[in-house]
ZAGUNU-293149 format. One record per residue (C-alpha): y, x, z; residue in three letters; residue number from 0. Coordinates in pm, 1 decimal, m for minus. Each point is the difference from the previous one (the first is absolute). Layout:
# residues N
{c2 Y; c1 X; c3 Z; residuo Ala; num NUM}
...
END
This chain:
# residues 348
{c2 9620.7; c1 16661.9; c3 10335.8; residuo Unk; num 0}
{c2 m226.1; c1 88.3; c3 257.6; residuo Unk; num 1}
{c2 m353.9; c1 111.5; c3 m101.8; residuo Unk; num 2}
{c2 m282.4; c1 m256.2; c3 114.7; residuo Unk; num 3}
{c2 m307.0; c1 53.4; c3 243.6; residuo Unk; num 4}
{c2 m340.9; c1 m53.7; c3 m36.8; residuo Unk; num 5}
{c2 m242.2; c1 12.4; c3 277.4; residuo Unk; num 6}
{c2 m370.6; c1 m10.5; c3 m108.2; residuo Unk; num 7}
{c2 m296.2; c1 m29.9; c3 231.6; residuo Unk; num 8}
{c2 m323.0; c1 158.7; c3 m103.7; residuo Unk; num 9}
{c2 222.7; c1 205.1; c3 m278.5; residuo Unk; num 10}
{c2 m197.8; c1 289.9; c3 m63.4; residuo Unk; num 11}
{c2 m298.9; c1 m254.5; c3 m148.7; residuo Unk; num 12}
{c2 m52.3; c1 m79.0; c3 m342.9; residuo Unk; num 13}
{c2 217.6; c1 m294.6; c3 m18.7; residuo Unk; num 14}
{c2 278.6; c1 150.8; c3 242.4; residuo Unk; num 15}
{c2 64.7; c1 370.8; c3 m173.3; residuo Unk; num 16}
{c2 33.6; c1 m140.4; c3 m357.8; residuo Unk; num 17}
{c2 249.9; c1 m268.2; c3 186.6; residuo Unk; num 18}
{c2 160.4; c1 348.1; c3 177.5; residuo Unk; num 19}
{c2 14.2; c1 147.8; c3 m295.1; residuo Unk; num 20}
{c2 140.7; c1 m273.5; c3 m172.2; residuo Unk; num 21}
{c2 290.7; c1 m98.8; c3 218.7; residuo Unk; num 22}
{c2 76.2; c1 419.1; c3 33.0; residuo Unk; num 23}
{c2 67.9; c1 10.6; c3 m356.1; residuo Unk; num 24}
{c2 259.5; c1 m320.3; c3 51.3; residuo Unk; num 25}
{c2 197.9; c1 183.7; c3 251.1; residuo Unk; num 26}
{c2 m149.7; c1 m183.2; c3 324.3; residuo Unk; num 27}
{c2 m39.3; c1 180.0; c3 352.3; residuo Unk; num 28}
{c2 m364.0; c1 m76.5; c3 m16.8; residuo Unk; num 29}
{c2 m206.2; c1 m0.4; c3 388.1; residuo Unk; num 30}
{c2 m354.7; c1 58.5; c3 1.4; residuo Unk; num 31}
{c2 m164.4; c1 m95.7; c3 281.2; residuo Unk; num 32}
{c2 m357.2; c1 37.9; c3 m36.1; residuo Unk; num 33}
{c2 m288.8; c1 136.0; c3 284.8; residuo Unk; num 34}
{c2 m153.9; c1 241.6; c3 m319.2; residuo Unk; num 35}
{c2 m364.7; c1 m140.7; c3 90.5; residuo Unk; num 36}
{c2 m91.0; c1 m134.3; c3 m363.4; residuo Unk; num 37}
{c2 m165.0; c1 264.5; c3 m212.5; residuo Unk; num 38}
{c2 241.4; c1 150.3; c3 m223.1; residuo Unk; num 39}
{c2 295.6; c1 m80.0; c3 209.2; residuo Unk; num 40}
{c2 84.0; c1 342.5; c3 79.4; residuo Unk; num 41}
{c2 m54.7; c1 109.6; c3 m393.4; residuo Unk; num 42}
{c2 248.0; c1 m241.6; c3 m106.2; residuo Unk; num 43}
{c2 235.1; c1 71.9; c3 327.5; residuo Unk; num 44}
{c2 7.6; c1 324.4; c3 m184.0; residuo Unk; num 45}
{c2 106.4; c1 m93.7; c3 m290.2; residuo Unk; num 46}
{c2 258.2; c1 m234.0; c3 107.8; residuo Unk; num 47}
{c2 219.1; c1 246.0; c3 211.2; residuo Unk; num 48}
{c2 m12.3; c1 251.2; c3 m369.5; residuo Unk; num 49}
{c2 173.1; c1 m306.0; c3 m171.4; residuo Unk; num 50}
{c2 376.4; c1 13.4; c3 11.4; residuo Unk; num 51}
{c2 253.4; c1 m255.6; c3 250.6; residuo Unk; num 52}
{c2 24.4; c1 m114.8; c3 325.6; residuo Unk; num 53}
{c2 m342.9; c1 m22.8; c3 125.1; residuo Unk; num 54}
{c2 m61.6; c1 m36.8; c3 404.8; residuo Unk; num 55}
{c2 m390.8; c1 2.9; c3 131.3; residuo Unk; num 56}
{c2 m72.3; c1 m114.5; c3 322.7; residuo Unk; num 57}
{c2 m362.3; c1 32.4; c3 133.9; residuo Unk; num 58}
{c2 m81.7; c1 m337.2; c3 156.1; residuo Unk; num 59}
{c2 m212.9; c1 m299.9; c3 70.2; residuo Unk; num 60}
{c2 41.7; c1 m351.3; c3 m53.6; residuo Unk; num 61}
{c2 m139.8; c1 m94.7; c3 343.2; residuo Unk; num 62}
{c2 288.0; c1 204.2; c3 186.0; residuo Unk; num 63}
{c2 299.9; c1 m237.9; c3 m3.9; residuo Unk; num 64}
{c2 169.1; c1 170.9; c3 157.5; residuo Unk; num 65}
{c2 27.0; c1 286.1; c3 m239.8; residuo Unk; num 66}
{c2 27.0; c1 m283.1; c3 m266.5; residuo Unk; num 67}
{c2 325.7; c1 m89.7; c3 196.0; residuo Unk; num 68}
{c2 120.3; c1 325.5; c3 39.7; residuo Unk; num 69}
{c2 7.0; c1 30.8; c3 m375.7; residuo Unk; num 70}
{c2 185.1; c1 m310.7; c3 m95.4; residuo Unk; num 71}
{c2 253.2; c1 66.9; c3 199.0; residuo Unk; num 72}
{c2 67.6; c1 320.8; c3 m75.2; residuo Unk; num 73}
{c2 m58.6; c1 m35.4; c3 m372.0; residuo Unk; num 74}
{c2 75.8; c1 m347.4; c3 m92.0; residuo Unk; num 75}
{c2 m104.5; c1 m42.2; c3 m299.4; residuo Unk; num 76}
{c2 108.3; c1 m273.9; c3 m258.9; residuo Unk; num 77}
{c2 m381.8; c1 m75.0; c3 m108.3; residuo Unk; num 78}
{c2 m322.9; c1 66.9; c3 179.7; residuo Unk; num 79}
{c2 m349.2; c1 m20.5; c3 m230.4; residuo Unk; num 80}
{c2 m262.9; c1 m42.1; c3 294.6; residuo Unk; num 81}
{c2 m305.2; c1 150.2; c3 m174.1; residuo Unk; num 82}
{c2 m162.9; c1 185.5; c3 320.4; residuo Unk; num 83}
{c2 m327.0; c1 m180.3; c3 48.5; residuo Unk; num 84}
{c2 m390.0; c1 46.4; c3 38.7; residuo Unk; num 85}
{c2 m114.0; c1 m88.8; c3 m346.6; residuo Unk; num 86}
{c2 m344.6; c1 m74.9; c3 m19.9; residuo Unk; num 87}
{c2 m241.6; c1 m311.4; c3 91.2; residuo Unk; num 88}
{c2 m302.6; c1 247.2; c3 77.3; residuo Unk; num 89}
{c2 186.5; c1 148.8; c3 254.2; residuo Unk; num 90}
{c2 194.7; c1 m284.1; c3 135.1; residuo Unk; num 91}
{c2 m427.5; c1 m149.1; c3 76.5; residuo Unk; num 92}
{c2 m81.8; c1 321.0; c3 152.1; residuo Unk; num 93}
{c2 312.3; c1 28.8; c3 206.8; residuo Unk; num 94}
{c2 158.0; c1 m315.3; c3 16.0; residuo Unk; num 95}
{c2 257.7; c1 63.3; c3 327.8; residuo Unk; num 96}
{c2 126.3; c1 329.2; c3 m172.4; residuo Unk; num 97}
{c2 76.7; c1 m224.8; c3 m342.9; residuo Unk; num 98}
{c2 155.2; c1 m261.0; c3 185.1; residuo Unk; num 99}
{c2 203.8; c1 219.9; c3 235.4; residuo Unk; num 100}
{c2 132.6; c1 170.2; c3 m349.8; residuo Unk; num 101}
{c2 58.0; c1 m270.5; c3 m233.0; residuo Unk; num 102}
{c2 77.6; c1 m302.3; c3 256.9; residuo Unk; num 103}
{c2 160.8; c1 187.0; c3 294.0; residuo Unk; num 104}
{c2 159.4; c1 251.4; c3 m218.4; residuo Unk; num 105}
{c2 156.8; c1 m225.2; c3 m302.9; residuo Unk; num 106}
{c2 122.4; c1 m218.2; c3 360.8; residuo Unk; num 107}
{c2 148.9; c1 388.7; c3 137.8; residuo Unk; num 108}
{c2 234.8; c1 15.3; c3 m349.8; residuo Unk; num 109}
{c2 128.5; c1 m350.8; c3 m11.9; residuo Unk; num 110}
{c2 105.0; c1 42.1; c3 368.5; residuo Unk; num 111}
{c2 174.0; c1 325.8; c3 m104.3; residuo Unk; num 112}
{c2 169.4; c1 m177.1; c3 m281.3; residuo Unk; num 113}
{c2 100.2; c1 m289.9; c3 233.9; residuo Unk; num 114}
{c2 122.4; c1 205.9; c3 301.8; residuo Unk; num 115}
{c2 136.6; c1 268.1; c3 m217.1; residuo Unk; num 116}
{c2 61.0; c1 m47.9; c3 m365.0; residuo Unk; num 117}
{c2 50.0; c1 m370.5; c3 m33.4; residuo Unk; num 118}
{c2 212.2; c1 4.2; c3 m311.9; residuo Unk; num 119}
{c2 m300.2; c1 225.1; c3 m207.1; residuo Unk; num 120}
{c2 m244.3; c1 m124.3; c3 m191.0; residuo Unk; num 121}
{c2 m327.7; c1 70.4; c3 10.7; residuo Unk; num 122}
{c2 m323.5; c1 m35.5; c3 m256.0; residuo Unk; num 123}
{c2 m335.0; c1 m35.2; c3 156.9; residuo Unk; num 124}
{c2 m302.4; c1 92.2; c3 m182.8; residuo Unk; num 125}
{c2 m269.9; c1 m308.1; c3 19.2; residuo Unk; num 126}
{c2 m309.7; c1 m40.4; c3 m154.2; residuo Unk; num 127}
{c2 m224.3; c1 m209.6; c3 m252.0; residuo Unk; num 128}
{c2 m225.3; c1 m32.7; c3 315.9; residuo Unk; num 129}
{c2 239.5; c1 m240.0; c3 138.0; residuo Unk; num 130}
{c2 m139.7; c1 m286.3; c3 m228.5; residuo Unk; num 131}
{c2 m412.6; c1 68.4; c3 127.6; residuo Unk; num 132}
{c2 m284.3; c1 19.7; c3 m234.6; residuo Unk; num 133}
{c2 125.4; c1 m317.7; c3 m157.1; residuo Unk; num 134}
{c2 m352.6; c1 m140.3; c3 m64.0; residuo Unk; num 135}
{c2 164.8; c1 m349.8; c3 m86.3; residuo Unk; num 136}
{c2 177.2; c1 100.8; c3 m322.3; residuo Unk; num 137}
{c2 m269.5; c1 m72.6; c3 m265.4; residuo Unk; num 138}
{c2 m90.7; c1 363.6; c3 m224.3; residuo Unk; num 139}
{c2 m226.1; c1 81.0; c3 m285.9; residuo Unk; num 140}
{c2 m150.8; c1 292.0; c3 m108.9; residuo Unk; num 141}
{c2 25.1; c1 187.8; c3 m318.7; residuo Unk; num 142}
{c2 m225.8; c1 303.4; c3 m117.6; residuo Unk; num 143}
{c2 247.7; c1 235.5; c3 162.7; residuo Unk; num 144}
{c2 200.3; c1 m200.5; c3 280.4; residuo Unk; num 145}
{c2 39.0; c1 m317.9; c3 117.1; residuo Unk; num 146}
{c2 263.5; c1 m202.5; c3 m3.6; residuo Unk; num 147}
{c2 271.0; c1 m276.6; c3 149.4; residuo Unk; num 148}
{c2 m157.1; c1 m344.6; c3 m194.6; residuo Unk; num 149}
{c2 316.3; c1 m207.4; c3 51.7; residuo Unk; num 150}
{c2 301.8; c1 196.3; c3 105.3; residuo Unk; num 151}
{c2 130.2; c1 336.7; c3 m146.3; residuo Unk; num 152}
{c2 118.7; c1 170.6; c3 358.8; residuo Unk; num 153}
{c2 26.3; c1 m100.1; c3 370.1; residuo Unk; num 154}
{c2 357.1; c1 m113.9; c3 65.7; residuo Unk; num 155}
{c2 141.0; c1 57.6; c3 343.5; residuo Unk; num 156}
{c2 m34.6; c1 m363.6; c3 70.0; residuo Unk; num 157}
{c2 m366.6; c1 77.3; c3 45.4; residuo Unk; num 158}
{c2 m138.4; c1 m102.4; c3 341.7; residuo Unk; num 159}
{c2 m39.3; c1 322.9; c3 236.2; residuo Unk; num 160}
{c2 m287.1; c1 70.8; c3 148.9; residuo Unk; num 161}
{c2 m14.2; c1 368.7; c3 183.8; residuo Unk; num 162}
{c2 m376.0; c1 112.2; c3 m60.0; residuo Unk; num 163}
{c2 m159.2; c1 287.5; c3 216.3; residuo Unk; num 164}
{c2 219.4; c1 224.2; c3 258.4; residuo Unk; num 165}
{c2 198.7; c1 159.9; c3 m309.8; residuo Unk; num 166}
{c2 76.6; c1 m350.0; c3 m135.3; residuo Unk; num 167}
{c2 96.6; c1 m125.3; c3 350.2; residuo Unk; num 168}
{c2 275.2; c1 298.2; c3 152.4; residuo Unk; num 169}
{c2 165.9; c1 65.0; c3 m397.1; residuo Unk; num 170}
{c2 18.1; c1 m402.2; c3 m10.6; residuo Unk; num 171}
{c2 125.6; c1 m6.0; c3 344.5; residuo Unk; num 172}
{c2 309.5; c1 248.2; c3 m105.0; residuo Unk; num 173}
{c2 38.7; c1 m183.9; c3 m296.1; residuo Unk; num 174}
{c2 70.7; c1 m293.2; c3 185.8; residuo Unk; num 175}
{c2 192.8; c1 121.9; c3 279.2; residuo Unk; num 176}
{c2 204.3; c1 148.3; c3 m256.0; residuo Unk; num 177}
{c2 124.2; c1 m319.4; c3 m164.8; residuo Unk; num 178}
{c2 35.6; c1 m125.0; c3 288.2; residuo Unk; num 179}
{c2 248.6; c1 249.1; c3 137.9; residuo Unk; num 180}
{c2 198.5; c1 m105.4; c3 m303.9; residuo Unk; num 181}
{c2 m33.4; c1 m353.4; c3 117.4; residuo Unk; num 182}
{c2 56.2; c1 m0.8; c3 387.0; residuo Unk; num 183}
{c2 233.5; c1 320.6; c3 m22.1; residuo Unk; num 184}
{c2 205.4; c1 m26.6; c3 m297.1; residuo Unk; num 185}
{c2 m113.3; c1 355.5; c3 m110.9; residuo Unk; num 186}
{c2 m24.5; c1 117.0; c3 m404.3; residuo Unk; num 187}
{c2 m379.3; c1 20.5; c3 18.2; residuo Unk; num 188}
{c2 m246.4; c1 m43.5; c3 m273.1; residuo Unk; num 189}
{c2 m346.4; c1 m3.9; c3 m78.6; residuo Unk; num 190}
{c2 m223.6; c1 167.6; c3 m299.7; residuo Unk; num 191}
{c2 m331.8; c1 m71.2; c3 7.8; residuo Unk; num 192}
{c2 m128.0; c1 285.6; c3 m291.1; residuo Unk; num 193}
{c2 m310.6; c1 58.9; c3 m196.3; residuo Unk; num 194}
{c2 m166.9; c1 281.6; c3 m162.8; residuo Unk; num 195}
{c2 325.1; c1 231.0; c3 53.9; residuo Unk; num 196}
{c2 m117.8; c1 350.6; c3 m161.8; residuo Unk; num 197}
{c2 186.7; c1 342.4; c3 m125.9; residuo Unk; num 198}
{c2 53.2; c1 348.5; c3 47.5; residuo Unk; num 199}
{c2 m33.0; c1 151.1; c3 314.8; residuo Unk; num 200}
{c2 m289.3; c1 m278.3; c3 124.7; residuo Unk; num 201}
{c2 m220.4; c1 156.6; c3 194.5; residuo Unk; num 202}
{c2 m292.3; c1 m217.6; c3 m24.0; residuo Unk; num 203}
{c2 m295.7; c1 m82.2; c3 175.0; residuo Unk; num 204}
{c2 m268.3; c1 m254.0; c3 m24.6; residuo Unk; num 205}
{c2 128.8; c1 m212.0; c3 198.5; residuo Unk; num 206}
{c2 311.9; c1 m38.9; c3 m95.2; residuo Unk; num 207}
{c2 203.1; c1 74.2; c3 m347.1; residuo Unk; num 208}
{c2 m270.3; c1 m42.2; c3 m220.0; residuo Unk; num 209}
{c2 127.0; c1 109.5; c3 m316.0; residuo Unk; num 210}
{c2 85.4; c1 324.3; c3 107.4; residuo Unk; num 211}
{c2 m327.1; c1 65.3; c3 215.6; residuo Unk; num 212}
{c2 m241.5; c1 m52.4; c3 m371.3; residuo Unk; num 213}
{c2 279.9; c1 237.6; c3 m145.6; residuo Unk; num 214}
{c2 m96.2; c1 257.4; c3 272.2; residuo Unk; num 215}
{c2 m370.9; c1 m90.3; c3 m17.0; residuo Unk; num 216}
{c2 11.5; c1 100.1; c3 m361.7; residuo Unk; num 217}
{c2 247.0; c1 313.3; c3 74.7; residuo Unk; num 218}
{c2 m295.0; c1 106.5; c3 225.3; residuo Unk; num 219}
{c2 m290.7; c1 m122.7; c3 m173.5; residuo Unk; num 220}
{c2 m119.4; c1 m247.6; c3 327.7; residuo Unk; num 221}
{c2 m180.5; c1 m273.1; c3 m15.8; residuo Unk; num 222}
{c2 165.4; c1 m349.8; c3 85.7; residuo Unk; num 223}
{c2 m141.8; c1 m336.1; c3 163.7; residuo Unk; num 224}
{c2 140.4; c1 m292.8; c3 m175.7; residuo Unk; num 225}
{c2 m86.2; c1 m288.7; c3 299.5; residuo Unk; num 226}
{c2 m80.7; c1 m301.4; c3 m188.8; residuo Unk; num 227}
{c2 m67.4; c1 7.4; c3 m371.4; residuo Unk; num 228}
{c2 321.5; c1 164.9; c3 m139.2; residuo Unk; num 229}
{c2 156.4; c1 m349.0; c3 m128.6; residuo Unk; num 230}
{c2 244.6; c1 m43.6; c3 229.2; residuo Unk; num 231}
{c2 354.1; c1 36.8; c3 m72.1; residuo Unk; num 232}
{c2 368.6; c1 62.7; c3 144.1; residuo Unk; num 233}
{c2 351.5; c1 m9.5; c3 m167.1; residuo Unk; num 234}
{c2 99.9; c1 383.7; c3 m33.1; residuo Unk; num 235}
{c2 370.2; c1 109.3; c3 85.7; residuo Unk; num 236}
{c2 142.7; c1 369.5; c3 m123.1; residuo Unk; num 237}
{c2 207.9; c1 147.3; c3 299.7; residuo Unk; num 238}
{c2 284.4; c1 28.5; c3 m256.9; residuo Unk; num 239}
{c2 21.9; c1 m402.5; c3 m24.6; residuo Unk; num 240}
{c2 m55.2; c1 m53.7; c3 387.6; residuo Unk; num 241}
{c2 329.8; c1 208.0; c3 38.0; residuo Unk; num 242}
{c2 163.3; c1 m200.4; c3 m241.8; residuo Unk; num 243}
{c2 m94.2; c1 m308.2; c3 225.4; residuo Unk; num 244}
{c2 150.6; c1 172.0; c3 333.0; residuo Unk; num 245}
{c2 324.9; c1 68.5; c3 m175.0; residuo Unk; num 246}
{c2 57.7; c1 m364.9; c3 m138.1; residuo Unk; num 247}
{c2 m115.2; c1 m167.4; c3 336.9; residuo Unk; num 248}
{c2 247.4; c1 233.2; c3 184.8; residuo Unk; num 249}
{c2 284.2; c1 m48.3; c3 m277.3; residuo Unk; num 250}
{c2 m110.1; c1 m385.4; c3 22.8; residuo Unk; num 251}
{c2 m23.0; c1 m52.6; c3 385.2; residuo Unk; num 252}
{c2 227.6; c1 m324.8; c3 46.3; residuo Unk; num 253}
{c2 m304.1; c1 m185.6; c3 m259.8; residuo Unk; num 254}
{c2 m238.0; c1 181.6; c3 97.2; residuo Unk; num 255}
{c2 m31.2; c1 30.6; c3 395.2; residuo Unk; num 256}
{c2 m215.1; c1 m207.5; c3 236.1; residuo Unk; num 257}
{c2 m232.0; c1 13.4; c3 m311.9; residuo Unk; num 258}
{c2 m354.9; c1 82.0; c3 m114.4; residuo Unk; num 259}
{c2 m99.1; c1 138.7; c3 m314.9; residuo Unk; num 260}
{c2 m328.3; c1 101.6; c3 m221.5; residuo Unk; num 261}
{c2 38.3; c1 319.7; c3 m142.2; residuo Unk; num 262}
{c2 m199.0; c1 153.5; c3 m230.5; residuo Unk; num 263}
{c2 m137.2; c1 m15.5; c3 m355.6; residuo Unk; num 264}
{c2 m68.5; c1 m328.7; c3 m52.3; residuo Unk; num 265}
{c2 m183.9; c1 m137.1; c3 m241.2; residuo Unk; num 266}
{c2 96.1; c1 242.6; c3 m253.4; residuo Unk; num 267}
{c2 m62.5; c1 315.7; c3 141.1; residuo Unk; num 268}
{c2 m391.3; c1 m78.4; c3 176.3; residuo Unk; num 269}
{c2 m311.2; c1 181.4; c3 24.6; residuo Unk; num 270}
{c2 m339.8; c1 m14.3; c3 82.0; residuo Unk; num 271}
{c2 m180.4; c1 270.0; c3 122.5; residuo Unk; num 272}
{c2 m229.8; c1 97.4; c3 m307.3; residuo Unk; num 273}
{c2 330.6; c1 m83.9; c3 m162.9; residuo Unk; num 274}
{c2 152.8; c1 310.7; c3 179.0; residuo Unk; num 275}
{c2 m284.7; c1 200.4; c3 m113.7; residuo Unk; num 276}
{c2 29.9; c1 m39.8; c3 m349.7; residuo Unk; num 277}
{c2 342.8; c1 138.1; c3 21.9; residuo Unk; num 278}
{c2 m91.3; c1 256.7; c3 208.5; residuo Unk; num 279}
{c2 m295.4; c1 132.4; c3 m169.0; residuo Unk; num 280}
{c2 202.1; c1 21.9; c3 m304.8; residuo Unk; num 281}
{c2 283.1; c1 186.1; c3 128.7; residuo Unk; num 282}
{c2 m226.1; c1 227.7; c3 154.5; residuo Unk; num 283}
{c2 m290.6; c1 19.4; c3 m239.0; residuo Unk; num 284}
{c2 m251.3; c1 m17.1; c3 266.0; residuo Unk; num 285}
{c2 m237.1; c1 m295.7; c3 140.4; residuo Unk; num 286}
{c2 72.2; c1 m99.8; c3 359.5; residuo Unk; num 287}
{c2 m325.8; c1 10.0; c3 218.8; residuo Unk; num 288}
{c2 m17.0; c1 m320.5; c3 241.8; residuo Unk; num 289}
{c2 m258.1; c1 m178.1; c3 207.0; residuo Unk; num 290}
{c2 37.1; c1 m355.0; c3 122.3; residuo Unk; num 291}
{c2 37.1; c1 m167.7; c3 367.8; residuo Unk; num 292}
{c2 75.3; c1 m290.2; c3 132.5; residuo Unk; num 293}
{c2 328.1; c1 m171.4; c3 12.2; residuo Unk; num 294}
{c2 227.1; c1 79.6; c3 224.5; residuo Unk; num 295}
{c2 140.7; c1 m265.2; c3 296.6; residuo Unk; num 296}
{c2 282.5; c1 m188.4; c3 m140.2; residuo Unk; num 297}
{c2 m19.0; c1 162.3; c3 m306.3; residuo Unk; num 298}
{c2 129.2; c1 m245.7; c3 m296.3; residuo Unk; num 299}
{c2 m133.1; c1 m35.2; c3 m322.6; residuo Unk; num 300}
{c2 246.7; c1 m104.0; c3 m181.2; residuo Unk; num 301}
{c2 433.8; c1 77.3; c3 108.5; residuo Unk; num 302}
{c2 288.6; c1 10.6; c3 m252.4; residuo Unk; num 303}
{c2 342.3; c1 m67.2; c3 106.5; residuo Unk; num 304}
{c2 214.9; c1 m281.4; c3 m107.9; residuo Unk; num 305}
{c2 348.2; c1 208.1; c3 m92.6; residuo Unk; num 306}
{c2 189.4; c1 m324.9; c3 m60.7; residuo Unk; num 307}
{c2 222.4; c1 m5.8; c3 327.8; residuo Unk; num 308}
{c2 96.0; c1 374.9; c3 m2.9; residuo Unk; num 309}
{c2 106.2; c1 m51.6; c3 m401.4; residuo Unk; num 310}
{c2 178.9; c1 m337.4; c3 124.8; residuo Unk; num 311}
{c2 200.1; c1 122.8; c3 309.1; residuo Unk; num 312}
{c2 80.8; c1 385.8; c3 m80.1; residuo Unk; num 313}
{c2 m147.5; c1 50.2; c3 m361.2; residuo Unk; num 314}
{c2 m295.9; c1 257.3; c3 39.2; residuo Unk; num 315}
{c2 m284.6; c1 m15.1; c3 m197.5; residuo Unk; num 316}
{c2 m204.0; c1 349.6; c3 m69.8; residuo Unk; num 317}
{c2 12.3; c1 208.9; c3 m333.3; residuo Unk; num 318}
{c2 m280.8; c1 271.2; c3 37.2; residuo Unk; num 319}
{c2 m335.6; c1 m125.1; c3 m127.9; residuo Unk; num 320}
{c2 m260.0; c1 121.3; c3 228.7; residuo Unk; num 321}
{c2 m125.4; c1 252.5; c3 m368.4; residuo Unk; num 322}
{c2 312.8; c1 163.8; c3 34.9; residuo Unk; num 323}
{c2 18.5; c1 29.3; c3 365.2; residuo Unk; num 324}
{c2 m354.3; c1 124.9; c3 45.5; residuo Unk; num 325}
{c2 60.9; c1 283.2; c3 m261.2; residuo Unk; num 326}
{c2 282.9; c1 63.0; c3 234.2; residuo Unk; num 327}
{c2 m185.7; c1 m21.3; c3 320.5; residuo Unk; num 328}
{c2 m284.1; c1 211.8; c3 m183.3; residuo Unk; num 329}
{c2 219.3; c1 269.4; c3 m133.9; residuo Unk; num 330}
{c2 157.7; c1 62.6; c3 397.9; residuo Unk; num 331}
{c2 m365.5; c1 33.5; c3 100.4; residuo Unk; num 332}
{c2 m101.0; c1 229.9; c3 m260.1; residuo Unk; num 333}
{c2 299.7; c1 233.5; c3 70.1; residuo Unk; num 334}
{c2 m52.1; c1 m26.0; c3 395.0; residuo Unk; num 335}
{c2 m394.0; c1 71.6; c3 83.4; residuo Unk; num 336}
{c2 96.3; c1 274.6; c3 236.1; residuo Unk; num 337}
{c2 288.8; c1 m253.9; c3 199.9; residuo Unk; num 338}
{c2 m303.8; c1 m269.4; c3 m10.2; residuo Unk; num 339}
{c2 m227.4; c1 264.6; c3 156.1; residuo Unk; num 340}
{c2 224.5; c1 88.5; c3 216.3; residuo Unk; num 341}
{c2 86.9; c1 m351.6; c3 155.0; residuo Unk; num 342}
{c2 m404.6; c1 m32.6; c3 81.2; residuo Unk; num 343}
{c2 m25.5; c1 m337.7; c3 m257.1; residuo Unk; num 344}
{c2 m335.0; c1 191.6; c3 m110.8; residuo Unk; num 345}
{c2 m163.3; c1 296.1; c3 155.9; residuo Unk; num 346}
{c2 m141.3; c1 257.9; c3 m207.7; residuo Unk; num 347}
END
């Protein structure tokens, strides 16, 4: 039997090199195509090419469709995970045109590969939370430590959309185009809109992958801004259970394309922030130093996945409580201050 083919955009980030890694160990041809612009992409570049199988890196951009092209023709893979995108809502304010020419044009670049090229693949596209707005009509109340949904236990993907800010706008655009490509074109595509996704080699910053940026303040002793008052919360995903997801919504395809899908902790597996601290300062035995700003455009207070149509339609639900994964994501940064250094997360 013939060995599959996985193409991943944006697969030297976090998300992408544990998926690399992942499919290498089941025997895949595994593509990375990724433009090596995120800090830490070239670290864990590094590491990918010293793991053993058939790994093939191609320096490239999103934006160049023709390259994209080029690629799926010559490759043609059996699944495509389109992670390749600008990640943050900061920068998507300060630079709006470069966020949407990324995450809109871009996502719009791959599904025209797949169609032209690959038509019989499938392909996974990573959405966001974001996609649903701050979500100010869903009534909340607050606890000592977080707040809290009052009425429902997690946002189901029935929830109306409502792209906030530039971010919100060009991922929800590519979320939508991408369904719809399943619609209008007949191809296998399929929609994850994730939450809180953390794990080894995370390279995080402040704005974006939170749980490994206080691991890294701690690791080098910075002070953090928590922008609000620390209550807010997000369902938490370990890496290990997000791959878990790709495999069963590839193996699953015939149920599962032309679908959406919340994935993340759900209401098991939440945290607030001062929640995260109190993990984190024990597992460290140190105090985080913060300071306090205002909230953050679009920011929600309060976002928790509703798991019940991935556990219906391709049974996925997560098994790593975020304890357990944060000891894991803590012990990788421990053991890799000099790789952390080197990727320019902190300076100094």
């Amino acid at each position: 039997m013939n060995k599959k083919t996985i193409l991943i955009t944006g697969g030297a980030g976090f998300i992408g090199t544990n998926a690399a890694a992942h499919y290498l160990k089941k025997k895949y041809r595994v593509v990375v195509y990724d433009n090596l612009s995120r800090a830490g992409a070239k670290q864990n570049l590094d590491w990918l090419e010293n793991q053993k199988g058939n790994l093939v890196f191609i320096k490239g951009d999103i934006r160049n469709y023709k390259k994209l092209f080029e690629v799926s023709e010559k490759y043609k893979p059996d699944l495509v995970l389109h992670l390749a995108a600008q990640v943050t809502m900061v920068t998507s304010i300060t630079n709006p045109r470069e966020d949407f020419e990324i995450n809109a044009l871009g996502t719009f670049n791959v599904l025209e590969a797949l169609r032209r090229e690959i038509p019989r693949a499938s392909l996974i596209y990573s959405s966001t939370n974001k996609v649903y707005g701050e979500m100010t009509d869903v009534p909340i109340i607050e606890t000592k430590k977080r707040y809290a949904y009052k009425d429902i236990k997690g946002v189901s993907e029935d929830y109306k959309l409502d792209f906030h800010g530039p971010y919100g706008c060009s991922k929800g655009s590519g979320d939508q185009y991408t369904l719809d490509y399943a619609r209008i074109y007949g191809l296998n595509t399929v929609v994850y809109r994730q939450s809180g996704v953390y794990g080894p080699r995370q390279f995080g910053i402040e704005e974006q992958g939170w749980l490994a940026w206080f691991c890294n303040a701690l690791l080098f002793d910075k002070a953090v801004t928590i922008y609000g008052n620390g209550k807010q919360v997000r369902d938490v995903l370990y890496i290990d259970d997000l791959l878990k997801a790709f495999d069963l919504i590839f193996r699953n395809i015939e149920e599962t394309r032309g679908r959406a899908y919340n994935i993340g902790g759900g209401s098991k597996f939440s945290l607030s922030i001062w929640e995260l601290f109190d993990i984190l300062e024990k597992l460290s035995g140190k105090k985080i130093d913060y300071s306090f700003d205002e909230w953050r455009a679009g920011d929600q207070k309060v976002y928790i996945s509703d798991l019940t149509k991935a556990k219906k339609d391709f049974g996925w639900a997560p098994k790593i409580s975020p304890k357990e994964g944060l000891k894991r994501l803590y012990n990788w940064t421990s053991q890799n201050k000099n790789l952390i250094k080197k990727a320019g997360v902190f300076k100094g």
